[in-house]
N, C-alpha and C positions, 0 to 999 in steps of 0.2 A: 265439427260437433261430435263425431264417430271418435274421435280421438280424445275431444273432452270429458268424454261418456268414460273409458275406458281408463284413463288417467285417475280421475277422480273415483272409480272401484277400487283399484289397487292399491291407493291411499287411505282409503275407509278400511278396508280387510287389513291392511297393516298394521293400522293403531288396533282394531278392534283383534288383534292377536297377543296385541303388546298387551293391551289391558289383561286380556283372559291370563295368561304366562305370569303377570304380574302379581294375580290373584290368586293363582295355584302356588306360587314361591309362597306367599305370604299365609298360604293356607296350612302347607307343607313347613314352615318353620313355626308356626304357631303349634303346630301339632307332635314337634317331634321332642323327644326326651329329651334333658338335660345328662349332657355326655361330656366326662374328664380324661385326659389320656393325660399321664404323669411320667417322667423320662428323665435320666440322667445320662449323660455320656462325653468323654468314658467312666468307666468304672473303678479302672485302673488307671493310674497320672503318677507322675511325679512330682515332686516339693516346686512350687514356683509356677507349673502348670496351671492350664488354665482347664476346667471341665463348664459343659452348656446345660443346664438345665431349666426342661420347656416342661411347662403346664398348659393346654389345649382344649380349650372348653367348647362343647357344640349345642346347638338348641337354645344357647340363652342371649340374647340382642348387644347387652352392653356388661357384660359380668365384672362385679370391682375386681380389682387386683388385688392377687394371694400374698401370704408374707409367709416366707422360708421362717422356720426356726432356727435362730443362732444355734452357730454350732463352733464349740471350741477349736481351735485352729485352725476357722477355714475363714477369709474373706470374703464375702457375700455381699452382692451388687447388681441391682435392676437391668438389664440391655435391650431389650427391647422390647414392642406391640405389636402384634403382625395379624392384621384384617386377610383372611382369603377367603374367596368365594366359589363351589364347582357346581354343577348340575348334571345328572345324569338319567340312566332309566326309573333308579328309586325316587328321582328329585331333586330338589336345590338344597345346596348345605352350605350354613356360613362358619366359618372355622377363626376362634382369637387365639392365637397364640402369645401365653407371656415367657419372656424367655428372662434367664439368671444366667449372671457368671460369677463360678464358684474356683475359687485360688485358694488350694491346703499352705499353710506355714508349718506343719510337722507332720511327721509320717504316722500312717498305722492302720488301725480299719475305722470306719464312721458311719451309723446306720444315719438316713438320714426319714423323718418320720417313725410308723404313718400320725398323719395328723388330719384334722379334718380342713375344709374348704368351704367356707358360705359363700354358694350363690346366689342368694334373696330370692325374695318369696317363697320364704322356708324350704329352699333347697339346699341343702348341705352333700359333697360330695366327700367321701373317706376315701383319701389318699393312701398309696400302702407303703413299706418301708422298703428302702434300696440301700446298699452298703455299698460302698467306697473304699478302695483299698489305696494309701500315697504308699510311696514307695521313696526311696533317701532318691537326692538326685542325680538328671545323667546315668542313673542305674539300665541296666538293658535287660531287660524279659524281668520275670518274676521271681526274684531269691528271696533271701530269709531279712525279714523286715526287720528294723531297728526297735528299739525301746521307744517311748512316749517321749524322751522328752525336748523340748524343743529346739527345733535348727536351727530358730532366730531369737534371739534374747536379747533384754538390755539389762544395764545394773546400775544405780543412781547410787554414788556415794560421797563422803562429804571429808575436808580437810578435820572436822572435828563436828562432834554432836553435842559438846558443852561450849556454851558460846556465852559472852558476854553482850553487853549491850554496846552496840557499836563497833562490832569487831568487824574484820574484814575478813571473809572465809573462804577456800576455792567447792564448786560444787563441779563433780565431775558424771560423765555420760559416757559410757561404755558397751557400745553394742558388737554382740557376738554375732557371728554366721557363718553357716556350714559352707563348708565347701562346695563349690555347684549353687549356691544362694546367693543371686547377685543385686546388693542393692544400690542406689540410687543415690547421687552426692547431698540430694534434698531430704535435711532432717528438721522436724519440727517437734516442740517440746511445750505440750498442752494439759492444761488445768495443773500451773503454779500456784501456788498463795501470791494472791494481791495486795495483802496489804504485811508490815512485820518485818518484810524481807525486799532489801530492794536489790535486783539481780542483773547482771551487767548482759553483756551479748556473749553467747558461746561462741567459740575460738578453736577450731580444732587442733588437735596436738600430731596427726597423723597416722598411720596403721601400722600395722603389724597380724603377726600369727603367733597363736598357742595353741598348747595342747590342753584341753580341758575334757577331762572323762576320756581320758583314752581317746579322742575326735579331734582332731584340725578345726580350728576357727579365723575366720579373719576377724581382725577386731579395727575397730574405730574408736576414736575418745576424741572426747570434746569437752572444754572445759570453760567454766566461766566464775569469773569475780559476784561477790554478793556481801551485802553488809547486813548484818541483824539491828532492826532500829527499835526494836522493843524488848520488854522481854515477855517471856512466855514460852509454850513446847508449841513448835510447828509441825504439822505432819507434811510431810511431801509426797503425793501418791500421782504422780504425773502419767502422761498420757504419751508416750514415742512414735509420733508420727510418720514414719520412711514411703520411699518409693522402693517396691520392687522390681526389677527389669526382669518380665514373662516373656517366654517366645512370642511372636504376633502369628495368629491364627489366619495362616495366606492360603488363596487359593490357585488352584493350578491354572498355572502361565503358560500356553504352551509359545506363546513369543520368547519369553523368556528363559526356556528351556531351551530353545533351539539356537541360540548363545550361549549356552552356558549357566545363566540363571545366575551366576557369584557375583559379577556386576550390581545388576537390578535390587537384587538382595540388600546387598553391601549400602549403596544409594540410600533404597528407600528404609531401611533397618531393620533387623531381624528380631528385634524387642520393642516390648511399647509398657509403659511406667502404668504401673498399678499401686496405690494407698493399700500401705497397710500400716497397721495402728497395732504397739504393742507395750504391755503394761510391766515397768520394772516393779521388784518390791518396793513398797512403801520402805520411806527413811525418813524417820523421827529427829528433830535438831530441838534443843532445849536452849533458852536463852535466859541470864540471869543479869540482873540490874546492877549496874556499879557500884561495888561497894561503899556506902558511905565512912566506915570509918579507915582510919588511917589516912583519910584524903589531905593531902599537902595544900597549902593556903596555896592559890593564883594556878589550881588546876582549870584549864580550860574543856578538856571534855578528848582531848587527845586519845586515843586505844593505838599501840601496834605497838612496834619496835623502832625506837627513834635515836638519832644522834644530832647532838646540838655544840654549834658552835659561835662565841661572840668575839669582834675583836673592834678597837676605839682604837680610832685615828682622830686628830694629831692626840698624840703625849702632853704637846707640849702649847699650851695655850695662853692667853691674858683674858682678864677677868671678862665676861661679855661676848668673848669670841664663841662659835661653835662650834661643841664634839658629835664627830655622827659614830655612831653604834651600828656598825654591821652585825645581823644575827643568820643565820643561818640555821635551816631545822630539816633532816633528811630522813629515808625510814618509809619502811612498810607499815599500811594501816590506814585509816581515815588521813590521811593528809588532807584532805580537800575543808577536810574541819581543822586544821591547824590554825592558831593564830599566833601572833607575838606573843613571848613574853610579857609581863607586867614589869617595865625597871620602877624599884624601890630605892629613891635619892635622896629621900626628903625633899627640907626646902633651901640644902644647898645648890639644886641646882632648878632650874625653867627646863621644863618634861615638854617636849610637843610631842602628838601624838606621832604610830608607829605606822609605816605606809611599807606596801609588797611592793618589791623592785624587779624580783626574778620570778619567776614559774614554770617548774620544771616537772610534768609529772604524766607517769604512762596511762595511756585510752584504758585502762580498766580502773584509773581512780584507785588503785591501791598501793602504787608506792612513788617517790617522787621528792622533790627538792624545792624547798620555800626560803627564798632570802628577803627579810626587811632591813629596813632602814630608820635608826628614830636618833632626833636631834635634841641632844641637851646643849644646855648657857649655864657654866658653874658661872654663880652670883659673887664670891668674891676671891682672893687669893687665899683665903684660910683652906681651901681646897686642896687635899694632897690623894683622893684616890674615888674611885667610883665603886661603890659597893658590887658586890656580886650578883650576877643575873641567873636564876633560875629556871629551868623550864622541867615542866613534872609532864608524866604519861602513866597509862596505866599500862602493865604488860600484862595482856591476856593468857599468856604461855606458862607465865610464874604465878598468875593470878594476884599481881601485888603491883603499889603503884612505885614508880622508878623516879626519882630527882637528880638531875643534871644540873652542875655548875658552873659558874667561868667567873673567873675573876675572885677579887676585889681586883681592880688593871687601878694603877700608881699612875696619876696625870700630874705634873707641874702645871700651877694658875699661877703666873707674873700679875705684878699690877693694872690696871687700864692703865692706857697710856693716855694721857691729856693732850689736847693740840692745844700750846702755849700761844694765845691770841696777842701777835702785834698789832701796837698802833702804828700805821705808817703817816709819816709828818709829810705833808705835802708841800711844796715848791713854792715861795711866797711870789703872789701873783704880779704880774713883771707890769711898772705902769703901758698903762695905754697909750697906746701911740695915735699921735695926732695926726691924720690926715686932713690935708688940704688938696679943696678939689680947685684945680687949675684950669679945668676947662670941659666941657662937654661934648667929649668927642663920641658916647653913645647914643644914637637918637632912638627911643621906643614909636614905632610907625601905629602902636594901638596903646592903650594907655591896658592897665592890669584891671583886669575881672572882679566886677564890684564884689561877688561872694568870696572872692579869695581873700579879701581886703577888711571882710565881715569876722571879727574872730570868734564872734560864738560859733558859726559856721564850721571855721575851722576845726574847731577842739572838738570835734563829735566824736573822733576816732577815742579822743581819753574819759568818752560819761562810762559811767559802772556800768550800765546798759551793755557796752558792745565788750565790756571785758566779761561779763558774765554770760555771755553768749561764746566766749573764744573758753569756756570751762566747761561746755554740755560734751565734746566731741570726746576729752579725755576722761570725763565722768561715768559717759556710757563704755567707753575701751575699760575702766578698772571696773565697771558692773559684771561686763562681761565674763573676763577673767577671772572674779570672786565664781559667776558664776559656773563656769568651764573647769574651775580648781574645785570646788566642791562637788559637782558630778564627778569627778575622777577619785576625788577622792571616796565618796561614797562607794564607785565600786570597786577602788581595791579592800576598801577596809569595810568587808561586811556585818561584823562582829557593830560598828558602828551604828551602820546605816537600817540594822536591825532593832539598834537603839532608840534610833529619831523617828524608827516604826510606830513603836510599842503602847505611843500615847494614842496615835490616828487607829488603830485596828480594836483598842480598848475600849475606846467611844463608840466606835460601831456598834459593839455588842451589848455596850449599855442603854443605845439605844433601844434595840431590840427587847431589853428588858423594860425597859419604859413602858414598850408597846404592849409587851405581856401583862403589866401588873394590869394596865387600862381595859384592857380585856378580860382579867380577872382568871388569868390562866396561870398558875401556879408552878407546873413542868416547865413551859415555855421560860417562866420569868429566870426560874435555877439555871436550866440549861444554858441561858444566856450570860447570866452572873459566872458560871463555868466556864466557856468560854472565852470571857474578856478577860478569866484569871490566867487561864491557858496561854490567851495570845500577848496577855502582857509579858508575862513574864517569860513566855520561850524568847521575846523578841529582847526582853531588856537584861534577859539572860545569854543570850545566845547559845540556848538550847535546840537540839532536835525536837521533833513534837512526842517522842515516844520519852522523853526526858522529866520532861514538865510533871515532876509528880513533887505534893504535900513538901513532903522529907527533904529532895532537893533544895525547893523554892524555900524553905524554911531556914535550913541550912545556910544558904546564901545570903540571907537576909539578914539571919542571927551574926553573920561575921562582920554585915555593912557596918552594923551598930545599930538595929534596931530596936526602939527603945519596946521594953516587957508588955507594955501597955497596948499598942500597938501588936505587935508579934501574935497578941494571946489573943485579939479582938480577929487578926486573921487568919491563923488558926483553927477557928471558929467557924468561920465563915467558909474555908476548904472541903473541911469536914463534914459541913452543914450541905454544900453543895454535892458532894459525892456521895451524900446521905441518900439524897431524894433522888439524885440522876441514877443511882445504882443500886437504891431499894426498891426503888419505884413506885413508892407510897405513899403521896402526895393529903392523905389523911393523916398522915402522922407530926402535919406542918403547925408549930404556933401563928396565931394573927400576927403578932411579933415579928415573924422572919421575913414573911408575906407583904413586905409592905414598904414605903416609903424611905421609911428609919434603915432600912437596909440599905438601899441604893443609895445614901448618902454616908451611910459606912463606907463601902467602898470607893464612892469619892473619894473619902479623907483617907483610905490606906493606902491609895494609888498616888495620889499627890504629896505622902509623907515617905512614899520608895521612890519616888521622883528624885528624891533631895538626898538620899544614900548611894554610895559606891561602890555598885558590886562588879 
């Protein structure tokens, strides 16, 4: 009992100290000022170094976190929250510390502040100003600092800043660094234009060193493919993402000293990758639309520098038989938009379409080698030559378009040859011979099987029934193949298959216009009539989408042989669309345009470009 007595004091007086302690902490931090200690160090670093600074707030429970003011040249990055707690004769202190890591990219002096700090509920603490001295790197003690300007730089420049529409152009990436600046194999290349410009994967070209301003740099380039698919001026003001390799901030080993320490080092590494983000000048590229005149009949949309070559095999044919046409088309530029020629034979000869047999062309899409193949049947022996095939490009470099020839190529057409049908006289039938049966030396031990002896029975194998069932096996084998030939063909010949598009993507969009008139929405209804004009005819054009304008599609149209009537009624209707999607003023609409009569307009102009050949 003596024991239980004594047990149970000692545990009462324990909490009841814990509580009092507890009370006095929370008396003593409620009661004490709000306290800032501000610190950089060091003060002095080198390019690529790394400096700590801590801000140390006291008296306040949960204080937000401060934010450094940017400061030109330096990288700046949050590293830690560090809770401590002491107590002593004065009393209990809780202490937060936020700590910064600060990385110079060029040398010189840099105050940093003063600025202020809210701590809430309206305490603001004024922090005061500390200056910062980089020094070039590797440098040892304090000598005479360099100039402003920077150790690390990049330069964004371009094969050409006058571009056509379609062109294929190099963009290249050039970053400088000082000597003692070590960056990182990891480059990133942020805030392109998304749309106007479609740009391949950078490629680097490898380093080197020059002199620039009197200083040593190492350089890097990096270079990538890119097509202009619009026109218009691009600005390009990207963002150069690198890693830098910083010493790593180690602490003392005395394990690893007492080896040597070069090992452990080596091992574990003596740098660790730090982002840094640096801004080349802006570079302006301008894009101009392909000129419409001077454009050669049966241009397909080609840009670069090209060479063409055709050659027909056999010479030497009779009438019916088949000439294949090897063509060939090579060259820097959109290749990937290349298509056949158009052969013009008239109607001496049966044209089947032109099919890609080869594809030869480099991971940047810009230069490369396209061979087809297309079969004519000269229709009779009055046939003595195959007209000349053409293939037209625009050359971006001369700003003019270029036309390639081959031929007229000389074929001899012989006659068809007729297979002269004989009659063969057959053998007059030799009399029958008379057998006489002498005796019955076969005996059958069963007699024959009533159903065999049944001849309707028999003859089942010859009703139409079972011959039209011996025709489904080789019906579905030539379904298949129509169908297996036509997927193939679709994708080699997209120029096509963009054709047989052009009707299904047009009704979509006329749909969508349907929906808008019933709604009574006026924007919606244009915009939609816009777009089915758009997808019709990029697709029945084989157009890019930055192509698809008025002028073109008119153009195209006027050469099918589009009758005036027609032409002027769509026209109209372009015009009227680009009116309201690009003035944006949906009161400036007659009931007229708004309306039913419209959508059945462009029924009939869709369905009378249907029946033209562009």
């Amino acid at each position: 009992m003596k024991m239980f007595c004594h047990t149970f004091f000692r545990t009462t007086c324990g909490l009841a100290l814990q509580v009092f302690a507890l009370l006095m902490l929370s008396e003593n931090i409620g009661l004490a000022a709000p306290q800032v200690e501000y610190d950089i160090t060091p003060r002095v670093l080198h390019v690529g170094e790394a400096a700590s600074c801590s801000i140390t707030v006291r008296g306040v429970d949960n204080p937000p976190t401060p934010g450094l003011p940017p400061m030109d040249g330096w990288q700046i990055s949050m590293a830690s929250k560090e809770r401590s707690f002491s107590s002593g004769a004065g009393g209990s202190d809780i202490a937060i510390t936020f700590r910064f890591r600060l990385v110079p990219v060029k040398t010189g002096t840099f105050t940093f502040g003063p600025f202020q700090y809210a701590l809430g509920n309206n305490n603001t603490a004024e922090l005061p100003a500390i200056e910062v001295r980089v020094l070039q790197p590797n440098q040892q003690g304090v000598q005479q600092e360099t100039s402003q300007a920077d150790l690390l730089f990049a330069v964004l420049s371009s094969s050409s800043t006058n571009l056509y529409s379609q062109q294929v152009f190099d963009i290249t990436l050039t970053v400088y660094a000082a000597q003692g600046v070590n960056v990182g194999r990891d480059i990133a290349l942020l805030n392109m234009p998304s749309s106007g410009i479609s740009l391949q994967q950078f490629q680097e070209l490898g380093s080197s060193r020059e002199v620039v301003n009197n200083s040593i740099y190492e350089i890097r380039r990096f270079r990538a493919k890119a097509t202009a698919l619009t026109a218009g001026t691009f600005r390009f003001a990207p963002t150069v993402r690198l890693s830098l390799l910083v010493p790593r901030q180690q602490r003392r080993d005395p394990f690893s000293e007492r080896f040597g320490g070069t090992f452990f080092d080596d091992f574990f590494g003596r740098h660790e990758s730090q982002p840094v983000d640096v801004t080349p000048p802006p570079l302006e590229i301008s894009v101009q639309a392909l000129p419409i005149e001077n454009q050669p009949p049966g241009f397909s949309g080609a840009v670069g520098n090209f060479t063409f070559h055709a050659q027909v095999r056999p010479s030497e044919v009779a009438a019916g038989d088949p000439i294949t046409v090897n063509i060939t088309i090579s060259g820097d530029g959109n290749i990937e938009n290349v298509s056949a020629p158009e052969i013009v034979a008239g109607n001496e000869f049966r044209i089947y379409e032109a099919k890609m047999v080869s594809r030869d062309i480099d991971l940047s899409r810009a230069s490369g080698r396209k061979v087809f193949e297309q079969v004519l049947i000269p229709r009779s022996a009055d046939v003595t030559n195959l007209p000349a095939i053409t293939f037209s490009f625009f050359n971006p470099f001369d700003g003019a378009y270029r036309v390639l020839k081959q031929g007229p190529f000389p074929i001899s057409v012989s006659p068809a040859t007729g297979v002269v049908s004989h009659v063969v006289q057959s053998h007059a039938t030799p009399a029958e011979t008379q057998t006489q049966i002498l005796g019955s030396d076969i005996l059958y031990l069963k007699p024959a099987p009533s159903r065999w002896q049944n001849g309707s029975a028999r003859s089942w194998y010859r009703s139409k029934s079972f011959f039209a069932i011996q025709l489904i096996p080789p019906l579905l084998l030539g379904l298949l193949f129509a169908f297996v030939r036509r997927r193939t063909d679709l994708e080699q010949n997209l120029a096509k298959a963009r054709r047989q598009k052009a009707s299904r993507v047009a009704r979509e969009a006329i749909r969508r216009a349907e929906k808008a008139l019933s709604n009574n929405n006026p924007r919606d209804f244009f915009e939609a009539l816009a777009d089915a004009l758009r997808s019709y005819f990029g697709h029945r054009l084989n157009l890019a989408p930055g192509e698809v304008t008025a002028e073109v599609v008119l153009a195209a149209l006027l050469r099918g042989g589009l009758d005036e009537q027609h032409f002027r009624e769509l026209e109209k209707l372009l015009a009227r669309c680009d009116e309201v999607r690009f003035a944006g003023d949906t009161n400036l609409l007659n009931a007229a345009d708004f309306s039913r009569e419209t959508l059945n307009t462009l029924h009939e102009l869709l369905k009378k470009c249907e029946k033209i050949r562009v």
